[in-house]
PyMOL commands that place a pseudoatom at each C-alpha (Angstrom):
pseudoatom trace, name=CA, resn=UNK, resi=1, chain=A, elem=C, hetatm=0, pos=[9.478, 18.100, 3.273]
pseudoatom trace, name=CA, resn=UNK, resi=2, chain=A, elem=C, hetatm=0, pos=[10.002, 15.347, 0.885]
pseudoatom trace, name=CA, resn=UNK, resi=3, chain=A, elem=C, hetatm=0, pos=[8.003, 12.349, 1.613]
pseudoatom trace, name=CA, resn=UNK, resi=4, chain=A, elem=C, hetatm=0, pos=[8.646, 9.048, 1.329]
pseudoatom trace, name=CA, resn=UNK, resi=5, chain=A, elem=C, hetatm=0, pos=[6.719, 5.612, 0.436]
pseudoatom trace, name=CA, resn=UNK, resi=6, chain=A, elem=C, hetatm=0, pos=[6.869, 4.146, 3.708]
pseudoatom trace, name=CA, resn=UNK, resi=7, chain=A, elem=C, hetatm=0, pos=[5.272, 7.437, 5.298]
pseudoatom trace, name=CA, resn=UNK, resi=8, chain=A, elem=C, hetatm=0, pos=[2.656, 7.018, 2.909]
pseudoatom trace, name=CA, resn=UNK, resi=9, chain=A, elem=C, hetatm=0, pos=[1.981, 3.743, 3.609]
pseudoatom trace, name=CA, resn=UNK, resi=10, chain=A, elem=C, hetatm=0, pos=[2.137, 4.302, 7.468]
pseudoatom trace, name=CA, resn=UNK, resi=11, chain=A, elem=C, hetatm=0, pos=[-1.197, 5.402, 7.525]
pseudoatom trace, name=CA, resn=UNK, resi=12, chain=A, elem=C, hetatm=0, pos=[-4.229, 2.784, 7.528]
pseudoatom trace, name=CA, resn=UNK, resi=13, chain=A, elem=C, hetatm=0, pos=[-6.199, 5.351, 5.723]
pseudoatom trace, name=CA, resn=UNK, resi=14, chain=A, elem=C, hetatm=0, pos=[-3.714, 5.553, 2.637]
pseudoatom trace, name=CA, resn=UNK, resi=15, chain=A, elem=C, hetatm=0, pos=[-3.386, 1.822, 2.466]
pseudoatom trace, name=CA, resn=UNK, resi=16, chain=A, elem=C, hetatm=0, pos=[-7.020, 1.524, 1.998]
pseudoatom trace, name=CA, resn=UNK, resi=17, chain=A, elem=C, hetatm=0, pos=[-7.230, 3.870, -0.569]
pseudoatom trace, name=CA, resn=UNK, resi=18, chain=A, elem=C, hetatm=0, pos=[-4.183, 2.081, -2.348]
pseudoatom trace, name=CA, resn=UNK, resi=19, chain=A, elem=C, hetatm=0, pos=[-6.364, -1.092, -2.158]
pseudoatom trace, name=CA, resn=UNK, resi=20, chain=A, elem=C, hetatm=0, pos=[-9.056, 0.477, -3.882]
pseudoatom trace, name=CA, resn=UNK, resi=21, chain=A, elem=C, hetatm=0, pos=[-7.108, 2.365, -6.531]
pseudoatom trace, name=CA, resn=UNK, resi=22, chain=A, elem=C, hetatm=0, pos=[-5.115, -1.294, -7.227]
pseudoatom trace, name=CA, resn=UNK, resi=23, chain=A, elem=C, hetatm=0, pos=[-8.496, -2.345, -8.422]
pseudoatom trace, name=CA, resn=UNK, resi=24, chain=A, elem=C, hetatm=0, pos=[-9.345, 0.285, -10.662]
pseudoatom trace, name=CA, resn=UNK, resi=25, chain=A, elem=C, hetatm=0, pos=[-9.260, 3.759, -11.056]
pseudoatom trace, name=CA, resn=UNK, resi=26, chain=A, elem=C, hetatm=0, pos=[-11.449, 5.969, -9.061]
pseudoatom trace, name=CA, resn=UNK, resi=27, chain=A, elem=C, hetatm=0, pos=[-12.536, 9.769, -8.487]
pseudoatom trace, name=CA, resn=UNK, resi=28, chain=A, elem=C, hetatm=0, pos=[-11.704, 11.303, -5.412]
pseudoatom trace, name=CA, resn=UNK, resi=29, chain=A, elem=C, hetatm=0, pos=[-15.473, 11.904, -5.058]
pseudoatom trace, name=CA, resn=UNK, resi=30, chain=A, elem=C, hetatm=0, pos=[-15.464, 7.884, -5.502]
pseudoatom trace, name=CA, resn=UNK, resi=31, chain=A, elem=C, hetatm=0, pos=[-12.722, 7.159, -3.310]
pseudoatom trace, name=CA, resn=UNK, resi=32, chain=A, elem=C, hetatm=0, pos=[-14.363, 9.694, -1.045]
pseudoatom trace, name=CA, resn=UNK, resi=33, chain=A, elem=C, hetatm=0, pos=[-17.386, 7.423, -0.663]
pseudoatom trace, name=CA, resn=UNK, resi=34, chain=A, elem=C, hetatm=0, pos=[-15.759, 4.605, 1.017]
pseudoatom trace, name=CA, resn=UNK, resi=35, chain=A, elem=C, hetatm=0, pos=[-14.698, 6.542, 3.840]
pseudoatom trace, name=CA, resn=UNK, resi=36, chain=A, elem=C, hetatm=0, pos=[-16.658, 8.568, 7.264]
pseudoatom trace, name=CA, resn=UNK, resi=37, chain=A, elem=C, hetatm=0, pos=[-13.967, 11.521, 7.002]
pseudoatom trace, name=CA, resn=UNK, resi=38, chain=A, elem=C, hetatm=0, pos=[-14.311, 14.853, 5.163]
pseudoatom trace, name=CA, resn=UNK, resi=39, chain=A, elem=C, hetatm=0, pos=[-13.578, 15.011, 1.150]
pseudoatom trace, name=CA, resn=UNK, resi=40, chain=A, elem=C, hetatm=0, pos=[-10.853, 17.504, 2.030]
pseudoatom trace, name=CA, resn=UNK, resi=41, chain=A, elem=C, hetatm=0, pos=[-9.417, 14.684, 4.532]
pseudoatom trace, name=CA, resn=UNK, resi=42, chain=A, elem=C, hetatm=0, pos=[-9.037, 12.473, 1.736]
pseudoatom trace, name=CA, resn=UNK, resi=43, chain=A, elem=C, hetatm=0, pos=[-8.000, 15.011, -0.564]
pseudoatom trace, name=CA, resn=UNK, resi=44, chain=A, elem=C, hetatm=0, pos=[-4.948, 15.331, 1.490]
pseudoatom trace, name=CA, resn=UNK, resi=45, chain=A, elem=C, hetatm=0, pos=[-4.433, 11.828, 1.767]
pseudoatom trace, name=CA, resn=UNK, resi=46, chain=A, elem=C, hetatm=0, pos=[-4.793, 11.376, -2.374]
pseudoatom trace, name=CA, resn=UNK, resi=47, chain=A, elem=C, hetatm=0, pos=[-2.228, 14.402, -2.302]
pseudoatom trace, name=CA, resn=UNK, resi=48, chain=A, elem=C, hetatm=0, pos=[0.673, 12.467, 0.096]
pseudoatom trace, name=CA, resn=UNK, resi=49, chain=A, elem=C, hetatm=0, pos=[0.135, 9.370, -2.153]
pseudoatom trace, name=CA, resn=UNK, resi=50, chain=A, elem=C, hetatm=0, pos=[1.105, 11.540, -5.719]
pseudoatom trace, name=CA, resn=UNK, resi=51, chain=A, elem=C, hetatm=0, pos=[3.543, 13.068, -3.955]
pseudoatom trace, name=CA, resn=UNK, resi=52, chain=A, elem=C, hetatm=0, pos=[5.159, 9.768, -2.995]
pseudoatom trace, name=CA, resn=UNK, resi=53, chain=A, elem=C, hetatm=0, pos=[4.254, 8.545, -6.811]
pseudoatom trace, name=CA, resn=UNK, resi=54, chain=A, elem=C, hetatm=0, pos=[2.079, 5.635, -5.593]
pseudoatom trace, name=CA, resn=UNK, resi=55, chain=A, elem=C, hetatm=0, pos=[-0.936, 6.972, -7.532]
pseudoatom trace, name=CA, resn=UNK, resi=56, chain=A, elem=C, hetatm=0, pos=[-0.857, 9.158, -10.802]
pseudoatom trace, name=CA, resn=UNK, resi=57, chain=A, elem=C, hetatm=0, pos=[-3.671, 11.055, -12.194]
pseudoatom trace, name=CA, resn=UNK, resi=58, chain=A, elem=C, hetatm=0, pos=[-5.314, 11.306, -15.496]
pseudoatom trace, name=CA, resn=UNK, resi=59, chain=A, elem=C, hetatm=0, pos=[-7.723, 13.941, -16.232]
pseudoatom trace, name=CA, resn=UNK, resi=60, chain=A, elem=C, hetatm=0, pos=[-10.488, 12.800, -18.645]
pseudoatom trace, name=CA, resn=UNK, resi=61, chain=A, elem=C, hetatm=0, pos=[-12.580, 15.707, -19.702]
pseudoatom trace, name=CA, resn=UNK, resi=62, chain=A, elem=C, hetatm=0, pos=[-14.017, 17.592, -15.971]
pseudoatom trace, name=CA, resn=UNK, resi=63, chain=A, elem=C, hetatm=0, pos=[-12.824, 14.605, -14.041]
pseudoatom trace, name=CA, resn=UNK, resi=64, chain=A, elem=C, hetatm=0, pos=[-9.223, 13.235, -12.466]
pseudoatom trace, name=CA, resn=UNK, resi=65, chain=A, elem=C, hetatm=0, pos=[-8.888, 9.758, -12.523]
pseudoatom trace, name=CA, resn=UNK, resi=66, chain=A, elem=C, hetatm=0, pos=[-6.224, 8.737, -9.996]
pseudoatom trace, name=CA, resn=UNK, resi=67, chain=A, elem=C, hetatm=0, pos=[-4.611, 4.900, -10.495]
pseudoatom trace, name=CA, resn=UNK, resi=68, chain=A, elem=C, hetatm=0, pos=[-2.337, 2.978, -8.690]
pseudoatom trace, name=CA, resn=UNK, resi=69, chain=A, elem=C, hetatm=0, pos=[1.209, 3.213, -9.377]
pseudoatom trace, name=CA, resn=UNK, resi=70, chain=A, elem=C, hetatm=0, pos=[2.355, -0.332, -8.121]
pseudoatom trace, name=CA, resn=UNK, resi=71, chain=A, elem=C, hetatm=0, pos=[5.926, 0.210, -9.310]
pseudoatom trace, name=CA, resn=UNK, resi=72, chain=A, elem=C, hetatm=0, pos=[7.055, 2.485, -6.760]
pseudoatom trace, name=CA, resn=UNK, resi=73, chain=A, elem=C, hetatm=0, pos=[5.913, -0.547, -4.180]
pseudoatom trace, name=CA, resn=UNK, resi=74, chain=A, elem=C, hetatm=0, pos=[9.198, -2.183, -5.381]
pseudoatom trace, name=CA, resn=UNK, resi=75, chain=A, elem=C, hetatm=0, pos=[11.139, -0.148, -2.730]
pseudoatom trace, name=CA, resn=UNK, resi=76, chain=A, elem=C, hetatm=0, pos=[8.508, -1.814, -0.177]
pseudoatom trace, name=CA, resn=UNK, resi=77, chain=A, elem=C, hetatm=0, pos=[9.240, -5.165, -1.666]
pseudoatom trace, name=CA, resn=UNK, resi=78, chain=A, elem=C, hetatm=0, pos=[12.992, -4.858, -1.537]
pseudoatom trace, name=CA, resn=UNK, resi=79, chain=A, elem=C, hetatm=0, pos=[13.247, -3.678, 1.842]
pseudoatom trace, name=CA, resn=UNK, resi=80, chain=A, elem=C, hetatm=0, pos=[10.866, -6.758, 3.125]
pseudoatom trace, name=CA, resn=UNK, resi=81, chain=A, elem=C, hetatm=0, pos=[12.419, -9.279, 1.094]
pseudoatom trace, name=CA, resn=UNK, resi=82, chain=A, elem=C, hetatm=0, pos=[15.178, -9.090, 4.412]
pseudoatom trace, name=CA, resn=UNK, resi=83, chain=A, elem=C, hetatm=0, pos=[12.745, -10.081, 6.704]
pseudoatom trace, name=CA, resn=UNK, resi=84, chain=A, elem=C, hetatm=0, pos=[10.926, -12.764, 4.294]
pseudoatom trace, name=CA, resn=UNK, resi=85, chain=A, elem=C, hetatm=0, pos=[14.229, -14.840, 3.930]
pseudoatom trace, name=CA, resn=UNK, resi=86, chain=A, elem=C, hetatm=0, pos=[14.395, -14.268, 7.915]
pseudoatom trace, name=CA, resn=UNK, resi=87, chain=A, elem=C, hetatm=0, pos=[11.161, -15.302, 8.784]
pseudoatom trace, name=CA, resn=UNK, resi=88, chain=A, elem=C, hetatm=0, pos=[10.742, -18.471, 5.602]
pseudoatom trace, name=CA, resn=UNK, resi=89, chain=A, elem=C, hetatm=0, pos=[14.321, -19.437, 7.724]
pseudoatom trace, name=CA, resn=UNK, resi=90, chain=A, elem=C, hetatm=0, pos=[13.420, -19.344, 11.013]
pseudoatom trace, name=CA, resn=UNK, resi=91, chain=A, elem=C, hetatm=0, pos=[9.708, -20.973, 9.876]
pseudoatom trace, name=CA, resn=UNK, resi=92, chain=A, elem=C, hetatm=0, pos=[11.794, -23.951, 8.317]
pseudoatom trace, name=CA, resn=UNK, resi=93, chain=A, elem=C, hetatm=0, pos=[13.924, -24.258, 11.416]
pseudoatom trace, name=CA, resn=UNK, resi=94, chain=A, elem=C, hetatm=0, pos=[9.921, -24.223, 13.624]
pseudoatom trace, name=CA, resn=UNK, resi=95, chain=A, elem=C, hetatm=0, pos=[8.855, -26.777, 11.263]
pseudoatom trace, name=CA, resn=UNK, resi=96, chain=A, elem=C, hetatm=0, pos=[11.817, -29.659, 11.919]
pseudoatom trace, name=CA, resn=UNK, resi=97, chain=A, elem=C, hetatm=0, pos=[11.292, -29.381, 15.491]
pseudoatom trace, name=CA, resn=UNK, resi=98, chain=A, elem=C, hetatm=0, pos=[8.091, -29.944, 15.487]
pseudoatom trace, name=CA, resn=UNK, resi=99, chain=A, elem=C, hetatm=0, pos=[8.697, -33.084, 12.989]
pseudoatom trace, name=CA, resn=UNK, resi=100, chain=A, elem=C, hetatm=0, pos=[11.529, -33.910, 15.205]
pseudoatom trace, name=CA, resn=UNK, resi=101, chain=A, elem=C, hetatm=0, pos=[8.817, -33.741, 18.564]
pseudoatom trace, name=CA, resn=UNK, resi=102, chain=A, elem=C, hetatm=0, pos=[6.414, -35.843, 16.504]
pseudoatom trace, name=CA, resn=UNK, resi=103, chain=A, elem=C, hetatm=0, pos=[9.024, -38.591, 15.898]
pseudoatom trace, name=CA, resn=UNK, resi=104, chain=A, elem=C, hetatm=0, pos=[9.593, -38.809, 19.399]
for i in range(1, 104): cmd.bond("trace and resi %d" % i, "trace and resi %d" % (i + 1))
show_as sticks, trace
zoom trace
C-alpha cells in the first residue's frame, strides 16, 4: 500500500518528529530520545515518513542522518490554500460587522 503525505501527517507522533527533523538533522537514536515509545515504534514511524518522501536519509560513516524534506509539504500547502482564501474571506466579512456594530 502506497502511502500518502496526508497519512503521514495524520499522526501526532509523525508531526512531531517532522518538527524536529525541520530543525536539523537527527539520528533515529536522537529522534528516539524525545519520545516514551519503543525505538522500533519510532523506527516505523521514521519508515512511513521516507516512504512518503518527507524525510531523506544520509548515511555518514556508521550513522543515518534523516532530514526534513519540506518540498513534498507543497501538496499540503496547495490543498490548504482552499480553505485559507475561505477562512481570510469569511474573517474579512467577521471583521466589518463587528466595525459596522461598533459604529452603531
Amino acid at each position: 500500500m502506497r502511502r500518502d503525505v496526508f497519512q503521514a501527517i495524520a499522526d501526532p507522533t509523525r508531526r512531531a518528529i517532522l518538527s524536529l527533523l525541520a530543525l536539523h538533522a537527527m539520528t533515529p537514536n536522537a529522534v528516539a530520545e524525545h519520545f516514551d515509545s519503543s525505538r522500533q515504534a519510532i523506527s516505523k514511524h521514521i519508515k512511513i515518513l521516507t516512504e512518503c518522501q518527507l524525510v531523506s536519509q544520509k548515511q555518514t560513516g556508521r550513522e543515518i542522518h534523516y532530514h526534513f524534506n519540506p518540498e513534498t509539504m507543497k501538496e499540503v500547502d496547495i490543498w490548504m490554500e482552499q480553505f485559507r482564501k475561505q477562512w481570510n474571506s469569511r474573517f474579512s466579512q467577521l471583521d466589518e460587522i463587528l466595525k459596522n456594530q461598533n459604529n452603531k
